[in-house]
N, CA, C and O atoms as a Tripos MOL2 file, in Angstrom:
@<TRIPOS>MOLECULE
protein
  244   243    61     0     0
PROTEIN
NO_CHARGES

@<TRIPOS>ATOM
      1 N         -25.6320    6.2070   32.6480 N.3       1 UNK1
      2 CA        -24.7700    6.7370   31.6110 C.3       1 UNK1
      3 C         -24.0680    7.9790   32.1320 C.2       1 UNK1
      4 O         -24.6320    8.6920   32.9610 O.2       1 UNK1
      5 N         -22.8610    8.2570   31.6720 N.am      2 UNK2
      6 CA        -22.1570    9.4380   32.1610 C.3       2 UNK2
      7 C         -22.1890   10.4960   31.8500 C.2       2 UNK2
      8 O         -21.9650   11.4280   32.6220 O.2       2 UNK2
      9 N         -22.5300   10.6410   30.4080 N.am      3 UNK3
     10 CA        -22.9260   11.5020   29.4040 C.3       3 UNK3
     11 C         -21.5580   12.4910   28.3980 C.2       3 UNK3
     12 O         -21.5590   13.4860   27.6720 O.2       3 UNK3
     13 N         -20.4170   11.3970   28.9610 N.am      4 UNK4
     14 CA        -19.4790   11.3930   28.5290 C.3       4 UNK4
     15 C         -18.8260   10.7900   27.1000 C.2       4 UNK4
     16 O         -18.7030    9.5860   26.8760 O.2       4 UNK4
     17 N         -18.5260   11.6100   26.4000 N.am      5 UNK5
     18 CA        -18.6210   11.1750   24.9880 C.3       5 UNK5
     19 C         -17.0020   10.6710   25.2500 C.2       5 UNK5
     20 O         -16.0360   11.3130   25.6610 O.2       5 UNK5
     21 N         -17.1420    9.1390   24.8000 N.am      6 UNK6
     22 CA        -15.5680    8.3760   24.5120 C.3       6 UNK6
     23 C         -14.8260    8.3400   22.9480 C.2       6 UNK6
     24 O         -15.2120    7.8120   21.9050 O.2       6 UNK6
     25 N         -13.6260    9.1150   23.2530 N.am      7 UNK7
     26 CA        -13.1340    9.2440   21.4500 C.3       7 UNK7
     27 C         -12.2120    8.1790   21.5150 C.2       7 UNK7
     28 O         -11.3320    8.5260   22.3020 O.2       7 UNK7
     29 N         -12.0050    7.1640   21.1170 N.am      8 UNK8
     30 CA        -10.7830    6.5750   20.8800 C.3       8 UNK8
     31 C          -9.2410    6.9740   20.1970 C.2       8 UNK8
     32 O          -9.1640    7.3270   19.0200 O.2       8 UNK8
     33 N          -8.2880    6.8940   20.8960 N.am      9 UNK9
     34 CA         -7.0790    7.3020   20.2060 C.3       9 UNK9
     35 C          -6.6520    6.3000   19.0970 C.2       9 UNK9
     36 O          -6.6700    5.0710   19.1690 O.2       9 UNK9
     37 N          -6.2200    7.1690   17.9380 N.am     10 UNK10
     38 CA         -5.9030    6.8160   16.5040 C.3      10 UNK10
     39 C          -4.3480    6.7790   16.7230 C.2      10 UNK10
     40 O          -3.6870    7.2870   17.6300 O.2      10 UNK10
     41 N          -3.9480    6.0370   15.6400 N.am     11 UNK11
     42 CA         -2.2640    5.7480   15.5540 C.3      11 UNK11
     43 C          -2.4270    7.0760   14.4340 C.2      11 UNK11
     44 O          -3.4680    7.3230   13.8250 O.2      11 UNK11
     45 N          -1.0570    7.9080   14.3150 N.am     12 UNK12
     46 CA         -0.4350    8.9680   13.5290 C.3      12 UNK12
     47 C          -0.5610    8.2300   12.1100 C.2      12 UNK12
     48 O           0.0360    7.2210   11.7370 O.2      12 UNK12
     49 N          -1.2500    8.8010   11.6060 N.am     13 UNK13
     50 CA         -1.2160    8.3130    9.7780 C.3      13 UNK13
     51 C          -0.0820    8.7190    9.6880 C.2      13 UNK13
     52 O           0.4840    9.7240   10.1190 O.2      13 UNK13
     53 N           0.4400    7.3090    8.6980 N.am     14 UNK14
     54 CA          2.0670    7.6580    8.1020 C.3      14 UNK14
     55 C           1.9960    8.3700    7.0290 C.2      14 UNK14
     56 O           1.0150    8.5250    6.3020 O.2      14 UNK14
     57 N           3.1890    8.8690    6.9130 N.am     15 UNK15
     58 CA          3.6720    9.8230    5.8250 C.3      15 UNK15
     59 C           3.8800    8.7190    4.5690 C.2      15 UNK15
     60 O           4.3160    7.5690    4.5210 O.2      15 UNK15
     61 N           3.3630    9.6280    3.6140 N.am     16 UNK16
     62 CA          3.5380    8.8010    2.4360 C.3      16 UNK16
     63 C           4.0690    9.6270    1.4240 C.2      16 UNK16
     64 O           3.9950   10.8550    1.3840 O.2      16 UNK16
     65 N           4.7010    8.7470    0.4700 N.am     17 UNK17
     66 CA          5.6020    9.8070   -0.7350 C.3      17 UNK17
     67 C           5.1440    9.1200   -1.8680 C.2      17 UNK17
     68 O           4.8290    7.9320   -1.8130 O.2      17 UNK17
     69 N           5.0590   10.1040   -3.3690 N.am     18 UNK18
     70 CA          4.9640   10.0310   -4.6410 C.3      18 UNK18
     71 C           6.1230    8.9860   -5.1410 C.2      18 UNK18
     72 O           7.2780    9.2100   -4.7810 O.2      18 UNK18
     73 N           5.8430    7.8700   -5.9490 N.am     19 UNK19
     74 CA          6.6020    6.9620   -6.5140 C.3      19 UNK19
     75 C           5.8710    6.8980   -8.1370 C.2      19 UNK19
     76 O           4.7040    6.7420   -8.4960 O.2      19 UNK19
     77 N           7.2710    7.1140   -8.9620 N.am     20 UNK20
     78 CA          6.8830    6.8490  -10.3430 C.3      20 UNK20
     79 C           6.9410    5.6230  -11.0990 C.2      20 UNK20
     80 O           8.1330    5.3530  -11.2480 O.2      20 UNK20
     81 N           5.9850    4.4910  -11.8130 N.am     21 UNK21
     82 CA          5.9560    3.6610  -12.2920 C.3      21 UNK21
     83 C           5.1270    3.3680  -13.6690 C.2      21 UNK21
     84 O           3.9760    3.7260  -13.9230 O.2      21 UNK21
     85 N           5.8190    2.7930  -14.2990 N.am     22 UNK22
     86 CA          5.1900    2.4400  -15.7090 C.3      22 UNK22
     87 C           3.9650    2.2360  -15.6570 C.2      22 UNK22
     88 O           3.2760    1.6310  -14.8350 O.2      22 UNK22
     89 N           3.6550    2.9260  -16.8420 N.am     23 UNK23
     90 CA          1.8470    2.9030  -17.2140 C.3      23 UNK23
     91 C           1.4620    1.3610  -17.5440 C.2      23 UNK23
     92 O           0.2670    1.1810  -17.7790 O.2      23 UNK23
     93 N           2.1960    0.3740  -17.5890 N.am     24 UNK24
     94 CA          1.3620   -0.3070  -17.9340 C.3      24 UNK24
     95 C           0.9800   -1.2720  -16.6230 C.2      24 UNK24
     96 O          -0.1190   -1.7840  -16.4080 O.2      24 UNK24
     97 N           2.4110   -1.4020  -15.6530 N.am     25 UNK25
     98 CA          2.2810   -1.5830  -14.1930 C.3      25 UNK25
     99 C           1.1140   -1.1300  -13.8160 C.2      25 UNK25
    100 O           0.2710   -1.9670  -13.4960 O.2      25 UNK25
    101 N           0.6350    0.8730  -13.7360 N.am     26 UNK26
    102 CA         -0.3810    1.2130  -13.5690 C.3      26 UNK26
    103 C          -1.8510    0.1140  -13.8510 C.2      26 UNK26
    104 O          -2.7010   -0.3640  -13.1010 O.2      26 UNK26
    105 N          -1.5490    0.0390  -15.5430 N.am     27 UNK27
    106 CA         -2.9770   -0.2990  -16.1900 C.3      27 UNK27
    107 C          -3.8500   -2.2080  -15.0940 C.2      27 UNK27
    108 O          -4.9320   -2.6990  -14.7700 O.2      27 UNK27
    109 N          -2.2890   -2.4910  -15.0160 N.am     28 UNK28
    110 CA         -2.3630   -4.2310  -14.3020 C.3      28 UNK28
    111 C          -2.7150   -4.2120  -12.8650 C.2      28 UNK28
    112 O          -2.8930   -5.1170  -12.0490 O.2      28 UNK28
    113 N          -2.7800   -2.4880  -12.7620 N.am     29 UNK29
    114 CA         -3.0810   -2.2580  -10.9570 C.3      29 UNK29
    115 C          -4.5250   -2.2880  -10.9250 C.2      29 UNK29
    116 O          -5.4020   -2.8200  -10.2440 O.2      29 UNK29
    117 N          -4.4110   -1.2600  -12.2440 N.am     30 UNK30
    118 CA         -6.3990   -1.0740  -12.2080 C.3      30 UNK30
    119 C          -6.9640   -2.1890  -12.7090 C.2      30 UNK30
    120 O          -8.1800   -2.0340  -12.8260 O.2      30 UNK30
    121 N          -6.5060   -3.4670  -13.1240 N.am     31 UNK31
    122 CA         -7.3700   -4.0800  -13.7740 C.3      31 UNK31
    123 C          -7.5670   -4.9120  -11.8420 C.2      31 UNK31
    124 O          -8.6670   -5.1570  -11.3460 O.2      31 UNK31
    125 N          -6.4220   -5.1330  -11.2420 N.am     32 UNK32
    126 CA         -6.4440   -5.9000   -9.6550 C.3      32 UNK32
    127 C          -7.2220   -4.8830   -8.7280 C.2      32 UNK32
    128 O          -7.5240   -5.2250   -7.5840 O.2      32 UNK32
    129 N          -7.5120   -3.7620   -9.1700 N.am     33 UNK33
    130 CA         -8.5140   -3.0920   -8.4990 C.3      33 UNK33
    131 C          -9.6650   -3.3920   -8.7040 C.2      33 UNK33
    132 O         -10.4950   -3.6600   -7.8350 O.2      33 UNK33
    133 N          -9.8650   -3.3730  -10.0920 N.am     34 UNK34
    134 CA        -11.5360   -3.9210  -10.6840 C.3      34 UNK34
    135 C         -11.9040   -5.0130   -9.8630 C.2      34 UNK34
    136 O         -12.9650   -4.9580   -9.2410 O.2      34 UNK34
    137 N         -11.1610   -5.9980   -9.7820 N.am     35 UNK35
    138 CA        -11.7930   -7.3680   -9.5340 C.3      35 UNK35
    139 C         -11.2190   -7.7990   -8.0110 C.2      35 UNK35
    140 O         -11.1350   -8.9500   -7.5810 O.2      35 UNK35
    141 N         -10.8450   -6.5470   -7.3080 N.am     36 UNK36
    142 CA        -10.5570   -6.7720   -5.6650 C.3      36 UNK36
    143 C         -11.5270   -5.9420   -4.9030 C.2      36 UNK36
    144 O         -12.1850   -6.2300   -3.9030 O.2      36 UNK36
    145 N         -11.4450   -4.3880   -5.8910 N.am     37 UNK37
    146 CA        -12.0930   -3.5900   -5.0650 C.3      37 UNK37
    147 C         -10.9880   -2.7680   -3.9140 C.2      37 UNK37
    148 O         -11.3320   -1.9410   -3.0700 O.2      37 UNK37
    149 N          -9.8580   -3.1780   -4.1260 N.am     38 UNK38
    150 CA         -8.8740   -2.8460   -3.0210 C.3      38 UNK38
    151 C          -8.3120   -1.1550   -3.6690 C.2      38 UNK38
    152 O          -8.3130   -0.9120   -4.8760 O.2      38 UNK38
    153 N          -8.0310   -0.5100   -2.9980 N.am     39 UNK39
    154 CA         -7.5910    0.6710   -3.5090 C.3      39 UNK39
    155 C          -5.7930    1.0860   -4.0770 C.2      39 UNK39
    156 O          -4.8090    1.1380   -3.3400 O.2      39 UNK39
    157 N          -5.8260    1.2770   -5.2530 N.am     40 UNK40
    158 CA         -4.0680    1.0780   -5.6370 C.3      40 UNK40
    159 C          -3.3820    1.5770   -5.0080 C.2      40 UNK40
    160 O          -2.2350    1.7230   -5.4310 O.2      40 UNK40
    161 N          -3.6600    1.9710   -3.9840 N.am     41 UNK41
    162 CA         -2.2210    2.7660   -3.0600 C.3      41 UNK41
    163 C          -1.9480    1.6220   -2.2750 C.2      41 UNK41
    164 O          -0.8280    1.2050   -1.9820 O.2      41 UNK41
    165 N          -3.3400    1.0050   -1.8650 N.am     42 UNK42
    166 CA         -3.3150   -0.1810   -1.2560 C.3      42 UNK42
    167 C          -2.7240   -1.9180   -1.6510 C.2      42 UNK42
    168 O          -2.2290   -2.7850   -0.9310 O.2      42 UNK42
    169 N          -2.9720   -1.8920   -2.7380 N.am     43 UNK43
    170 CA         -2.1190   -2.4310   -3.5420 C.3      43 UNK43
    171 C          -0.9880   -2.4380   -3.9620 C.2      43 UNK43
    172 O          -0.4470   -3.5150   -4.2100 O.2      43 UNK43
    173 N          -0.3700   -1.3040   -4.1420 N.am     44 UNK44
    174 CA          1.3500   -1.1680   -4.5000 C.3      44 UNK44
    175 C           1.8720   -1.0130   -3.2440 C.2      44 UNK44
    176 O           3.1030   -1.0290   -3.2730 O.2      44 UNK44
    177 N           1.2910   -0.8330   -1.8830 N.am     45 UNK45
    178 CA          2.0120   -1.3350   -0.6260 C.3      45 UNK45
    179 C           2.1610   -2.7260   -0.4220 C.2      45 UNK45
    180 O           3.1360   -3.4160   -0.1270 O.2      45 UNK45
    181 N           1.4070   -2.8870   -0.5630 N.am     46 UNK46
    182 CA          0.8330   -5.1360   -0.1890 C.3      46 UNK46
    183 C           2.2930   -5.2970   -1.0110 C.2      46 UNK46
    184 O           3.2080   -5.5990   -0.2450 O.2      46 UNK46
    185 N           2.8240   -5.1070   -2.8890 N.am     47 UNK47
    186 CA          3.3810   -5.1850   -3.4510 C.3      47 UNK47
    187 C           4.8850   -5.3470   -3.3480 C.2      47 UNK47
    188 O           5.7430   -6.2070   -3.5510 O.2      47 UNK47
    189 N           4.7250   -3.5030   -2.7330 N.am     48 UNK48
    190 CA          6.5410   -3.3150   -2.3190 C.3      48 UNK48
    191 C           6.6970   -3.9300   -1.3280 C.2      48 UNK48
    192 O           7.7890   -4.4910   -1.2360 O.2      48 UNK48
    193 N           5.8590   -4.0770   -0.3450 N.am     49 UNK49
    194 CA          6.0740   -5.1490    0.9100 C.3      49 UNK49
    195 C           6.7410   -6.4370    1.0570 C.2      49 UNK49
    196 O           7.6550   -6.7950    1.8000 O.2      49 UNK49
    197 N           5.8920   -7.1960   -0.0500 N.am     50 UNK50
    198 CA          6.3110   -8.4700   -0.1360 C.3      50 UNK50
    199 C           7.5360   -8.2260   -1.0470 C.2      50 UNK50
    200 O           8.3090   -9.1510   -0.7990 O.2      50 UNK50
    201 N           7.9090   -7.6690   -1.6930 N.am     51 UNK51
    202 CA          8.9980   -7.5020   -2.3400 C.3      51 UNK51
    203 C          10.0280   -7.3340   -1.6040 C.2      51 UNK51
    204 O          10.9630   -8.0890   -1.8720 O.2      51 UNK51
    205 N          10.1860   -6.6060   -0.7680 N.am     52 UNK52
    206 CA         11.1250   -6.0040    0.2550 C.3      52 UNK52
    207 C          11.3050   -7.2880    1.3120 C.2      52 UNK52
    208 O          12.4370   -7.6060    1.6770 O.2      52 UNK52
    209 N          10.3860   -7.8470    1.6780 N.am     53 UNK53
    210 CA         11.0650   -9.1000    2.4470 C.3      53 UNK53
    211 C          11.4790  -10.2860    1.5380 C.2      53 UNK53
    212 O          12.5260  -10.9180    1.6830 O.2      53 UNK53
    213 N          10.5650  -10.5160    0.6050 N.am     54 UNK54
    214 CA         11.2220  -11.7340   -0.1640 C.3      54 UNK54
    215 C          12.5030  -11.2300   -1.6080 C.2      54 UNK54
    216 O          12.6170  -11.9220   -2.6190 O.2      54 UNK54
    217 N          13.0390  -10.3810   -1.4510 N.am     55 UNK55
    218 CA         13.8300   -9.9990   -1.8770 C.3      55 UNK55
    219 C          15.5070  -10.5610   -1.6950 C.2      55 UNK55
    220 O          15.9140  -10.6480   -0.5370 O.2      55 UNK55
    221 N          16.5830  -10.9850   -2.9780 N.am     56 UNK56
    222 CA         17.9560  -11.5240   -2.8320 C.3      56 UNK56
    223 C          18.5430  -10.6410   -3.2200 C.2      56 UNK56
    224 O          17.7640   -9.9390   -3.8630 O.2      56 UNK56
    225 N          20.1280   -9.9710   -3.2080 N.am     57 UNK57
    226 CA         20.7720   -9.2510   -3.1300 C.3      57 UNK57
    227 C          22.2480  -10.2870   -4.0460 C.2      57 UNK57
    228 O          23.2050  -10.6590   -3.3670 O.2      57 UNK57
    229 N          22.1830  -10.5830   -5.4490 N.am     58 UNK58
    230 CA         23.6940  -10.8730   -5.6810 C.3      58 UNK58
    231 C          24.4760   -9.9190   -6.8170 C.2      58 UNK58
    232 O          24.1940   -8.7690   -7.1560 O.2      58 UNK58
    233 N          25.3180  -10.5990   -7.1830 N.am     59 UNK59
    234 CA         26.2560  -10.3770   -7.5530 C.3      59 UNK59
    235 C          26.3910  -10.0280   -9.0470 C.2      59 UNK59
    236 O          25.5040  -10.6160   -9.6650 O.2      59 UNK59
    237 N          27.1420   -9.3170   -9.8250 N.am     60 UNK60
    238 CA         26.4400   -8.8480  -11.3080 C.3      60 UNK60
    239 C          27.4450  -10.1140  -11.7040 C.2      60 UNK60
    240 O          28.0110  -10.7940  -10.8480 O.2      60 UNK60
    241 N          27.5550  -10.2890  -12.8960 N.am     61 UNK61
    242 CA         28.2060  -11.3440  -13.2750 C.3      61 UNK61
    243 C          29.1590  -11.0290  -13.9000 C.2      61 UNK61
    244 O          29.9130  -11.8890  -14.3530 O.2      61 UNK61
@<TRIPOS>BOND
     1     1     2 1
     2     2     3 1
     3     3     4 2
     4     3     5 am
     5     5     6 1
     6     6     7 1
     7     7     8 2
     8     7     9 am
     9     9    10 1
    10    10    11 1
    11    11    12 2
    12    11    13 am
    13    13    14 1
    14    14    15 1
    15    15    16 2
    16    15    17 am
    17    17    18 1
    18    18    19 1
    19    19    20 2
    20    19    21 am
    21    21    22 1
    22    22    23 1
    23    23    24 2
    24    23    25 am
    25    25    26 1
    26    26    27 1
    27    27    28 2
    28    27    29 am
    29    29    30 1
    30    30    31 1
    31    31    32 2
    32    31    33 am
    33    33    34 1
    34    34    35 1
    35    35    36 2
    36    35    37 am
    37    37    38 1
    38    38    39 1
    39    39    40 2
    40    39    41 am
    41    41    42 1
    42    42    43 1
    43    43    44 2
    44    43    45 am
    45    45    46 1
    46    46    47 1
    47    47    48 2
    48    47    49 am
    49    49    50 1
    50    50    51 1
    51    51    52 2
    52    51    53 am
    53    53    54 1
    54    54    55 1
    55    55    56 2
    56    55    57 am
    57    57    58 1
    58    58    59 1
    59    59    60 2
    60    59    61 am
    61    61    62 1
    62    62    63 1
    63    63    64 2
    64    63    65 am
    65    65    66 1
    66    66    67 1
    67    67    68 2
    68    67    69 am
    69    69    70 1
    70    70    71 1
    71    71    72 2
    72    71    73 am
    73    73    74 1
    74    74    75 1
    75    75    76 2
    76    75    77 am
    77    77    78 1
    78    78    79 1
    79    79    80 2
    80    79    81 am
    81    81    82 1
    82    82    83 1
    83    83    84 2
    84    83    85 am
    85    85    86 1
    86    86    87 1
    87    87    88 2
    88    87    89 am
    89    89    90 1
    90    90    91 1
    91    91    92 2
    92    91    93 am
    93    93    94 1
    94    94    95 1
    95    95    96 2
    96    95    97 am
    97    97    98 1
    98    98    99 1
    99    99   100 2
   100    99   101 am
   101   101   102 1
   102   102   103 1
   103   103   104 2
   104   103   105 am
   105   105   106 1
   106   106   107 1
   107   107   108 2
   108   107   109 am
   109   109   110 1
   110   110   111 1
   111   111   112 2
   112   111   113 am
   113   113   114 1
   114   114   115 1
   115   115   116 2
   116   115   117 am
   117   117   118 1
   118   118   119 1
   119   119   120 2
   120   119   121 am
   121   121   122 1
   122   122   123 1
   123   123   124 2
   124   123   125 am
   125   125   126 1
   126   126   127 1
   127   127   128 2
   128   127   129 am
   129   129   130 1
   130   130   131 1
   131   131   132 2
   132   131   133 am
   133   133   134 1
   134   134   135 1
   135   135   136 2
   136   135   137 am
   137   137   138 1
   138   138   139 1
   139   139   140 2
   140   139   141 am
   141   141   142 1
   142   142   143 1
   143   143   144 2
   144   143   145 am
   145   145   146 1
   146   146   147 1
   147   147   148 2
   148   147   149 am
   149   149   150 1
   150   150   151 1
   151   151   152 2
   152   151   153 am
   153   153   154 1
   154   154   155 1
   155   155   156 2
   156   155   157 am
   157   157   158 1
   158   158   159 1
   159   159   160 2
   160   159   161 am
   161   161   162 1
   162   162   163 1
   163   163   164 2
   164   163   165 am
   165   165   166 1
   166   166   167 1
   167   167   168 2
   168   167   169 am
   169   169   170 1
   170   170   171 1
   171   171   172 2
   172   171   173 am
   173   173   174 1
   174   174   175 1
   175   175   176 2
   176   175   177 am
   177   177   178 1
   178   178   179 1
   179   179   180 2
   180   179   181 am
   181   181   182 1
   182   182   183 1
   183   183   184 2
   184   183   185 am
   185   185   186 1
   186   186   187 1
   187   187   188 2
   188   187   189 am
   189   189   190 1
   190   190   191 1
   191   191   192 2
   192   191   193 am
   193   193   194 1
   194   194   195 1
   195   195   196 2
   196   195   197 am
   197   197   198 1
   198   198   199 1
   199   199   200 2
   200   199   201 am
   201   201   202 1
   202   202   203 1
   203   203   204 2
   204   203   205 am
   205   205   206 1
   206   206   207 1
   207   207   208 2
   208   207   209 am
   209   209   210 1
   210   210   211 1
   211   211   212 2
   212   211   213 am
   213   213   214 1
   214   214   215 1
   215   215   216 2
   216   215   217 am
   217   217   218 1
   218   218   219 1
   219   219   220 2
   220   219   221 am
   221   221   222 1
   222   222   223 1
   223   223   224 2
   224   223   225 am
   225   225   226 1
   226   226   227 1
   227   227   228 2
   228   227   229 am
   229   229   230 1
   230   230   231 1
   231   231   232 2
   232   231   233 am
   233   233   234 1
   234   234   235 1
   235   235   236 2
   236   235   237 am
   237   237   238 1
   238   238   239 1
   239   239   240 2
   240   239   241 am
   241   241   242 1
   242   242   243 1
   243   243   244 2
@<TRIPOS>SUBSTRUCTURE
     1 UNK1         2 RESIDUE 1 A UNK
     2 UNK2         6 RESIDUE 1 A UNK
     3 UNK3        10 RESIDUE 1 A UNK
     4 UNK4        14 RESIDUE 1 A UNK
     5 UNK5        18 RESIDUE 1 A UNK
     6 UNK6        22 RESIDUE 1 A UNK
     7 UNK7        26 RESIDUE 1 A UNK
     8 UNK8        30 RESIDUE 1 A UNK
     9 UNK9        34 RESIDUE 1 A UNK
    10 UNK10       38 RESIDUE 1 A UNK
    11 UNK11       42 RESIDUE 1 A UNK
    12 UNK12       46 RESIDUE 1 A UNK
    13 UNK13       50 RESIDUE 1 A UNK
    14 UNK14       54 RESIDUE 1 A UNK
    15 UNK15       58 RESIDUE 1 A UNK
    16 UNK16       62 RESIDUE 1 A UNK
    17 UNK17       66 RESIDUE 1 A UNK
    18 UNK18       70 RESIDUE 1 A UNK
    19 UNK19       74 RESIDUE 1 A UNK
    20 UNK20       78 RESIDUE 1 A UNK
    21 UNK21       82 RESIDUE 1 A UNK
    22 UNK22       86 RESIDUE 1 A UNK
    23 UNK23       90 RESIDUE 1 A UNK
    24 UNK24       94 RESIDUE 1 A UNK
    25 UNK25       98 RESIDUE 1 A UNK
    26 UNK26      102 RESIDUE 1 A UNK
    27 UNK27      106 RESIDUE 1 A UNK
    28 UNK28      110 RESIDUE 1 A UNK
    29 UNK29      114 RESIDUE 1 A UNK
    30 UNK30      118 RESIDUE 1 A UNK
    31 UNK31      122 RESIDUE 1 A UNK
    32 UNK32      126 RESIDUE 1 A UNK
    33 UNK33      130 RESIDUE 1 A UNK
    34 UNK34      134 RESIDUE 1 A UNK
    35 UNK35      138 RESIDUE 1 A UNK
    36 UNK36      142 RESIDUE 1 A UNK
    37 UNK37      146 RESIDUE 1 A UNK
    38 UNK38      150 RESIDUE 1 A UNK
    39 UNK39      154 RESIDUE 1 A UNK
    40 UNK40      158 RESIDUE 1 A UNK
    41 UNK41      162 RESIDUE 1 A UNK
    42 UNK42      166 RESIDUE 1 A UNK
    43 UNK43      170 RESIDUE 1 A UNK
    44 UNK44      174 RESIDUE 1 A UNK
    45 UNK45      178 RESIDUE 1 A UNK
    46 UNK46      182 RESIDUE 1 A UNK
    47 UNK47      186 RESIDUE 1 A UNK
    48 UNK48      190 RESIDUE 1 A UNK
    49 UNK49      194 RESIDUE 1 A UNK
    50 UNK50      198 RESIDUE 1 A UNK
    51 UNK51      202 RESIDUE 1 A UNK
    52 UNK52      206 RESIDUE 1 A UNK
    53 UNK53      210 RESIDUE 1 A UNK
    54 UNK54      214 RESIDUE 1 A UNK
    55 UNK55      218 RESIDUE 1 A UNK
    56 UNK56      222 RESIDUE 1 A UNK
    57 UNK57      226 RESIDUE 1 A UNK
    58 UNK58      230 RESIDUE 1 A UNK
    59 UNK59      234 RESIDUE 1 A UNK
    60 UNK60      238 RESIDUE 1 A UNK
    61 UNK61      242 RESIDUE 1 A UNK
């Protein structure tokens, strides 16, 4: 043994920003928290994610 302590390098935690959304959005987060266990920050990323790629762009009428 070397007696060399190995730290592994971490990627830069991203910056994250405050986003405001309806309480009841909120309430439907915590209920997908209850029964995932996943954490809602973690959740409204998964969210805007898939939103942002499966997302269409038309025309007003």
């Amino acid at each position: 043994m070397s007696g060399k302590i190995k730290i592994k390098k971490e990627k830069e935690p991203k910056a994250t920003s405050a986003v405001f959304i309806d309480v009841d959005l909120i309430e439907q987060l915590k209920d997908i928290k209850s029964e995932t266990g996943m954490p809602i920050s973690k959740l409204v990323e998964m969210f805007v994610a898939y939103g942002i790629e499966n997302h269409e762009v038309v025309e007003e009428d």
